[in-house]
C-alpha positions in Angstrom: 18.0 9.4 4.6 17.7 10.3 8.3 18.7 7.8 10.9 15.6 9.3 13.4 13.2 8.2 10.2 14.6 5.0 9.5 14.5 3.9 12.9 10.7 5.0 13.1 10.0 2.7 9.9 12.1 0.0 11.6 10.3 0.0 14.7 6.9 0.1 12.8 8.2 -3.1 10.9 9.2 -4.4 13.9 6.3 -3.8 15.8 4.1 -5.7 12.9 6.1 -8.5 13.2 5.7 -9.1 16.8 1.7 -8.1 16.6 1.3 -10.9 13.8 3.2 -13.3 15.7 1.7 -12.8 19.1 -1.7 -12.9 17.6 -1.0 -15.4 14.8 -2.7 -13.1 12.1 -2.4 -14.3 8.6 -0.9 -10.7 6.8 2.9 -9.9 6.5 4.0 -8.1 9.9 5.9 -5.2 7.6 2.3 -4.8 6.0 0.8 -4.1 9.5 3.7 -2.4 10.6 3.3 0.6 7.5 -0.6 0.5 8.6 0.7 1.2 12.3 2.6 4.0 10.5 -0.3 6.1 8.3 -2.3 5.3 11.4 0.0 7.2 13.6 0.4 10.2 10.7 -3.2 10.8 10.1 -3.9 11.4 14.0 0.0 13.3 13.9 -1.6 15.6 10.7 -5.0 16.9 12.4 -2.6 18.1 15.5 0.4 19.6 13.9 -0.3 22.8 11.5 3.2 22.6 9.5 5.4 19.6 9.1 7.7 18.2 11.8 11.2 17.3 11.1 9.9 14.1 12.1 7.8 13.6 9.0 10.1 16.0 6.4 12.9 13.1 7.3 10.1 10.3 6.7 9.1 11.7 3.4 13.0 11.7 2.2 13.8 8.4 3.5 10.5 6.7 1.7 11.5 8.7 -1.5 15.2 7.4 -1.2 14.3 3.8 -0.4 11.5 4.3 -3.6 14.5 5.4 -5.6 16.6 2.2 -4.8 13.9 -0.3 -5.1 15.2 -2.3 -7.6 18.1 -3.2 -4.9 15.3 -4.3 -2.0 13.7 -7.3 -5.1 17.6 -8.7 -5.4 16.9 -11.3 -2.0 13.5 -11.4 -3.6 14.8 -13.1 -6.9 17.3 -15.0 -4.9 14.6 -16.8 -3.5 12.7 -17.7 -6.6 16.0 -18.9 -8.3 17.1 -21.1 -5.0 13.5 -22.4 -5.1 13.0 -23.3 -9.0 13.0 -27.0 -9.1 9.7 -26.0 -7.0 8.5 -23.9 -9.1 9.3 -26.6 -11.8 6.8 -29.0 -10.5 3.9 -26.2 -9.3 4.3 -24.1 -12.2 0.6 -24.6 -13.6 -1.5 -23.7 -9.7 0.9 -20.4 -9.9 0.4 -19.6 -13.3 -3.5 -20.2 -12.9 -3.2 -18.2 -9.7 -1.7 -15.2 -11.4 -4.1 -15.4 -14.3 -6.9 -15.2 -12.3 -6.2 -12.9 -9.6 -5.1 -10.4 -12.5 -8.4 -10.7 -14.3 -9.9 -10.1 -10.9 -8.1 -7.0 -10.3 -8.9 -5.9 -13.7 -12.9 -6.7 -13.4 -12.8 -5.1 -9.6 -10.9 -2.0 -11.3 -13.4 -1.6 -13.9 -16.4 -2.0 -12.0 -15.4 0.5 -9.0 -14.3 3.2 -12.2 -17.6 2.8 -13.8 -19.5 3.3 -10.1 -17.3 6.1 -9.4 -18.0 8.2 -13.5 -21.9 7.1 -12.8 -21.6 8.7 -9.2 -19.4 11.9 -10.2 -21.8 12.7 -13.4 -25.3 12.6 -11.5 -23.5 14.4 -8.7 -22.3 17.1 -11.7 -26.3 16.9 -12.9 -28.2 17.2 -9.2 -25.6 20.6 -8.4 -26.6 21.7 -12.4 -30.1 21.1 -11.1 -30.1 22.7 -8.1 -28.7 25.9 -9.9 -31.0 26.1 -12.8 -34.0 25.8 -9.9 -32.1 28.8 -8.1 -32.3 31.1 -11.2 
């Protein structure tokens, strides 16, 4: 892990933070911190024709701090633990809230995999088309 590349996702996160509390937006300030980040590496990609050290050291960090994810949920489960009596009394609005934004995902999944096979095979059939017209 490179200190340079740590710092950068550091001051992406922090940068998030400070943009969703200055303009009181409703998503998580690392969330709009990372899209800060791929913002500022797709205009970086179209200008650069090999990698920078830059981005060679973010690609190890991310893939170190993926390896040692388990580590980053600890304060995570910490937090559900110090909070169960909570979680005691609300457990039915969260267990109806999982529930049902899981079989969204799942219905939303489906539906933009069956648009996309319909798309890809009369896209296949309109080039066939084309190339039987050709010959």
């Amino acid at each position: 892990m490179t200190i340079p590349a740590f710092l950068i996702l550091l001051a992406c996160q922090l940068a998030g933070n400070l943009l969703c509390q200055a303009l009181a937006l409703p998503v998580p300030g690392p969330v709009i911190g990372m899209s800060i980040l791929t913002v500022v590496l797709v205009f970086r990609a179209g200008k650069t024709t090999s990698k920078s050290p830059t981005v060679d050291g973010l690609e190890h960090t991310a893939e170190t701090l993926v390896r040692n994810m388990g580590l980053l949920f600890v304060p995570a489960g910490v937090g559900i633990i110090t909070e169960i009596g909570a979680l005691r009394l609300q457990w039915l609005p969260i267990a109806a809230g999982l529930i049902g934004s899981t079989l969204l995902s799942l219905a939303v999944t489906g539906w933009v995999m069956h648009w996309s096979i319909r798309r890809r095979a009369a896209n296949r059939s309109a080039v066939v088309l084309q190339a039987s017209e050709r010959s």
